[in-house]
C-alpha positions as CSV (number, residue, x, y, z in Angstrom):
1,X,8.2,29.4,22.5
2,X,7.0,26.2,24.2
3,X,4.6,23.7,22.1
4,X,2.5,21.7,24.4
5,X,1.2,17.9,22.9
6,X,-1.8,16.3,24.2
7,X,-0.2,12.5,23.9
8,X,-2.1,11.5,26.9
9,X,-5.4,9.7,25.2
10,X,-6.7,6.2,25.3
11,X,-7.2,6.1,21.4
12,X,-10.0,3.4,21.5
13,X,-10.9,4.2,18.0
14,X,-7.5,3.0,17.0
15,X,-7.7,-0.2,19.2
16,X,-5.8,-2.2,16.9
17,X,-2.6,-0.5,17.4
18,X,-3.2,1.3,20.9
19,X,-3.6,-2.0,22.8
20,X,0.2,-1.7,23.1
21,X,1.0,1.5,23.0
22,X,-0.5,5.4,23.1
23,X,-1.8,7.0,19.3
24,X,1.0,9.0,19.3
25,X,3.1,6.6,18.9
26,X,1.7,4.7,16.7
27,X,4.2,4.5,13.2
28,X,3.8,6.6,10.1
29,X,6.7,5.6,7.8
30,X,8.5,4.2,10.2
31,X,8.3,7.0,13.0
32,X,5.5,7.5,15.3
33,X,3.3,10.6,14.7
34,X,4.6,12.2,17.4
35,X,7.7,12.5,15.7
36,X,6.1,14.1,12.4
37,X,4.3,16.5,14.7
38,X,8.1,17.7,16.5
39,X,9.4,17.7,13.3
40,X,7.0,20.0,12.0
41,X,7.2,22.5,14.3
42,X,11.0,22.2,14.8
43,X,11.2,23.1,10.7
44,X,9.6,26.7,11.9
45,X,12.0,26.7,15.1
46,X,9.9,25.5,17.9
47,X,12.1,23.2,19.6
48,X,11.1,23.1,23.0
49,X,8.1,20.4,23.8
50,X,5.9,19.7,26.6
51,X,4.1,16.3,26.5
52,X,1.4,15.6,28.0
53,X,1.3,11.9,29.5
54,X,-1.4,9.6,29.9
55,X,-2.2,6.2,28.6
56,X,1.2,4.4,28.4
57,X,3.6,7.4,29.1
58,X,6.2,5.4,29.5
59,X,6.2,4.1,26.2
60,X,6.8,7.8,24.8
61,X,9.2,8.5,27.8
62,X,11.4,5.0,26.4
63,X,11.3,6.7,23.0
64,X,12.3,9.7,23.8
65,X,15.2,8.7,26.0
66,X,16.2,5.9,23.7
67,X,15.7,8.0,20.7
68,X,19.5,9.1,20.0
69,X,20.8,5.1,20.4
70,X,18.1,3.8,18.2
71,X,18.9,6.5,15.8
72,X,22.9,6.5,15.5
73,X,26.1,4.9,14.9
74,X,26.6,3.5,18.4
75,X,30.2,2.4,19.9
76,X,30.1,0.7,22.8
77,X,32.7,0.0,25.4
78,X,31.3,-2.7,27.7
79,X,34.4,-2.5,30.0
80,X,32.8,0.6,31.4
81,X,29.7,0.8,29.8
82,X,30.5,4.2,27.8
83,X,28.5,4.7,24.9
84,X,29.0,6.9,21.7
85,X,26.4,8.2,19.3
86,X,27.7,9.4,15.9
87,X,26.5,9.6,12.6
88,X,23.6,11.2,12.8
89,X,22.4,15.0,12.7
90,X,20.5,14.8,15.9
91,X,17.4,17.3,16.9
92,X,18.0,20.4,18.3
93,X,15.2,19.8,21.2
94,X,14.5,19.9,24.5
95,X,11.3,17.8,25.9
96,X,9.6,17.9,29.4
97,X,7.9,14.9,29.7
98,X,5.4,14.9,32.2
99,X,2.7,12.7,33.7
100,X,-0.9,14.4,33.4
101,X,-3.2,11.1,35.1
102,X,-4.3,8.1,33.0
103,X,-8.0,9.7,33.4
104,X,-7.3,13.4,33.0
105,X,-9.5,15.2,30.5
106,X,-7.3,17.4,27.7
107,X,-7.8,20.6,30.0
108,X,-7.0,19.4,32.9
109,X,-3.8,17.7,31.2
110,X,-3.2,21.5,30.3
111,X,-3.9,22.9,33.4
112,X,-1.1,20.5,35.2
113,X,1.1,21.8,33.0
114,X,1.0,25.6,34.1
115,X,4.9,25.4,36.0
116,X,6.1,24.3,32.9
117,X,4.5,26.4,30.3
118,X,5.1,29.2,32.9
119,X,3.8,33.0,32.0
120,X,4.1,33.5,28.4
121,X,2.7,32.7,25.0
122,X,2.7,28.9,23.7
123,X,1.4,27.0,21.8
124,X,-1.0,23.7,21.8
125,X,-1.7,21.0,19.6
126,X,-2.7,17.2,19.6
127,X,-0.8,13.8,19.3
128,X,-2.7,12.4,16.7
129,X,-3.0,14.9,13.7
130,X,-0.5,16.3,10.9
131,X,-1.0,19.1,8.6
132,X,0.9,21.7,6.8
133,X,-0.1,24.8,8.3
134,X,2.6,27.7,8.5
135,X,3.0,28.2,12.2
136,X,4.4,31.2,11.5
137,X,1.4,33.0,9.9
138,X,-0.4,31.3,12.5
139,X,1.3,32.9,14.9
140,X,1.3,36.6,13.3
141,X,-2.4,35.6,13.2
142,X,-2.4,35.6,16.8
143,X,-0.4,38.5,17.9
144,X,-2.3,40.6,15.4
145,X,-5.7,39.9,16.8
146,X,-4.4,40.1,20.7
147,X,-7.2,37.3,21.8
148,X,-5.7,34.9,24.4
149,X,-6.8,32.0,22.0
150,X,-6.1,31.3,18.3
151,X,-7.5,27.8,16.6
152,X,-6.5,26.5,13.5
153,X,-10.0,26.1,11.5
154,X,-9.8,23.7,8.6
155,X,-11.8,21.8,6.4
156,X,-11.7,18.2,6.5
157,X,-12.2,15.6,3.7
158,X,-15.8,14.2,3.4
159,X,-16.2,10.5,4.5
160,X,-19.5,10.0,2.8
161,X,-21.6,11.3,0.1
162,X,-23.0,14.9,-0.4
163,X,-27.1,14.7,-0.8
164,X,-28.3,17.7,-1.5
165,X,-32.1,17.5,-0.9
166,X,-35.4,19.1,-2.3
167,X,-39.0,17.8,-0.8
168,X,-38.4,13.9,-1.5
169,X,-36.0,14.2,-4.1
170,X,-32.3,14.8,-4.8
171,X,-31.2,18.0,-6.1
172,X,-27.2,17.2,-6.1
173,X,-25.4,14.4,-5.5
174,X,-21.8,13.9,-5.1
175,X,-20.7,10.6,-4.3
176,X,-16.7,12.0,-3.3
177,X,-17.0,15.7,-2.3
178,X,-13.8,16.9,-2.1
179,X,-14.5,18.6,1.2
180,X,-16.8,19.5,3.7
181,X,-18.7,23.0,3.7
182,X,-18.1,23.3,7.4
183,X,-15.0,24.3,9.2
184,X,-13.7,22.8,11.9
185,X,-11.3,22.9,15.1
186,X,-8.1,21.3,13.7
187,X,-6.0,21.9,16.8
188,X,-2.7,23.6,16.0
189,X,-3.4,26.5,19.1
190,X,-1.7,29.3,20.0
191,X,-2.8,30.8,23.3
192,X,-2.2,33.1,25.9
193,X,-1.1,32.1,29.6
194,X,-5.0,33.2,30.4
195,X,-6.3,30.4,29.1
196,X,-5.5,28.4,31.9
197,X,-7.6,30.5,34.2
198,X,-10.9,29.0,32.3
199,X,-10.1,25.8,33.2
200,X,-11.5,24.2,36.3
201,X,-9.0,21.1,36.9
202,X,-8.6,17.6,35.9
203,X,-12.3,16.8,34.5
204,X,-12.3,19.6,32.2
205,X,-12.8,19.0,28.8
206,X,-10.7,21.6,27.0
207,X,-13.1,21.1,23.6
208,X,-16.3,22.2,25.7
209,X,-16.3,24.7,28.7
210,X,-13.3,26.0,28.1
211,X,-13.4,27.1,24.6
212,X,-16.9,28.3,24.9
213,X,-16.4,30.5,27.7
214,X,-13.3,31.9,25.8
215,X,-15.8,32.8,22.4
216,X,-18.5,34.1,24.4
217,X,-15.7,36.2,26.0
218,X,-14.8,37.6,22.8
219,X,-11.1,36.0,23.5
220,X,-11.0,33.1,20.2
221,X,-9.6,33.7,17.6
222,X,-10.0,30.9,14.2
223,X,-7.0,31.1,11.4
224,X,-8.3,29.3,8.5
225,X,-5.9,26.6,6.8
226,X,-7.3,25.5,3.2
227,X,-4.3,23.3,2.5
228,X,-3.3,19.7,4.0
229,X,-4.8,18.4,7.5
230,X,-5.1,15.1,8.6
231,X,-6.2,13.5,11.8
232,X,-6.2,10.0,12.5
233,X,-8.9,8.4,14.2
234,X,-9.1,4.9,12.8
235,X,-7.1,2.4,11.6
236,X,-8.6,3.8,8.3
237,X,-7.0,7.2,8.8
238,X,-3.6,5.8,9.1
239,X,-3.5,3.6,6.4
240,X,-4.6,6.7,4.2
241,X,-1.8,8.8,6.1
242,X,0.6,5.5,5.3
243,X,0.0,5.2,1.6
244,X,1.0,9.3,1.4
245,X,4.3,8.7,3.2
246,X,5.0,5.8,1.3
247,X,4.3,7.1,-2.2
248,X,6.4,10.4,-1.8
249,X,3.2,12.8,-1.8
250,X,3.1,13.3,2.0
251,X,2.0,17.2,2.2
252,X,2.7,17.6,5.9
253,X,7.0,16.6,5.2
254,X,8.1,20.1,4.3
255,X,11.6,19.8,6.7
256,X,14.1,18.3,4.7
């Protein structure tokens, strides 16, 4: 099964680190989030990836070509340029790479990518988020309620204080609620080659018309995750996403 990445995004909230180069690659541990996203869904065998390029494509495109060298035991004969990698278990993956517009919306950016994702089942999610859902229950989820779309609903962690008011004073107050009482789209799709007849073209927003028109057609389906998700938004988010890598209690590692 195919997984599609939205990497295509001019991650302004993030300026400090996307001045040079796209969200997804921006470093968690060493390795751009794009990487922990693959590597997530290559632990549950979904090895082949479509990404969807945007803002600075060819910085992913230089990583992804490059990624073997920078990653190996090299020896190189500069008589006639051969080069050996060795040393390293490499990937088992294969990645189309393919330029969706600098100003594409993220439906359009799916919508370009219709040869590739061809007529079958695949599965969607964005550049710039990790989490530790099981893609496989996710996608039983999916085949079980036959609806050409299947979010992944989570709860994210509140930002701010919880005020729970009565008339003009406070009946509750929590100054670090665990989480919020709402749930929320958390990305992490699996869909149905129908989707792609709900979007218009290249100034679709995926998030909007879309996804409404599927719900009010009966056709979206939302598999709750109560464990680990994790977007990052702000320089904030991945410094928080940082200090988890870095002290060994990253939830969203569970390959090897």
């Amino acid at each position: 099964m195919k997984v599609v990445i939205l990497a295509g995004g001019l991650g302004t909230r993030l300026a400090e680190e996307t001045e040079i180069k796209p969200k997804p690659m921006v470093e968690i541990g060493g390795q751009p989030i794009l990487w922990h996203i693959m590597m997530h869904y290559s632990y549950y065998g979904f090895n082949h990836f479509i990404i969807a390029l945007g803002y600075k494509g060819e910085v992913i495109k230089k990583y992804i070509v490059d990624y073997c060298s920078l990653n190996s035991n090299l020896t190189v004969n500069l008589k006639n340029g051969d080069v050996k990698a060795h040393g390293i278990g490499k990937p088992d993956w294969v990645i189309d790479l393919v330029d969706t517009g600098i100003s594409t919306l993220t439906g359009g950016r799916i919508k370009r990518l219709a040869p590739y994702i061809g007529n079958e089942t695949f599965m969607l999610t964005y550049g710039d988020g990790v989490s530790n859902v099981d893609l496989r229950k996710l996608l039983l989820f999916h085949h079980t309620h036959q609806r050409y779309a299947t979010l992944t609903a989570v709860r994210p962690n509140a930002r701010f204080g919880y005020l729970d008011l009565e008339g003009d004073y406070v009946k509750k107050f929590s100054e670090k609620p665990e989480k919020n009482e709402v749930w929320i789209n958390g990305g992490f799709f699996v869909l149905e080659p129908e989707v792609l007849n709900y979007i218009d073209g290249d100034t679709t927003q995926w998030e909007r018309k879309p996804m409404e028109s599927l719900e009010r057609d009966g056709q979206l389906a939302a598999y709750r995750h109560v464990s680990f998700w994790q977007c990052m938004d702000t320089l904030r988010d991945k410094r928080l996403l940082e200090d988890l890598w870095q002290n060994g209690n990253a939830p969203w590692k569970i390959w090897s």
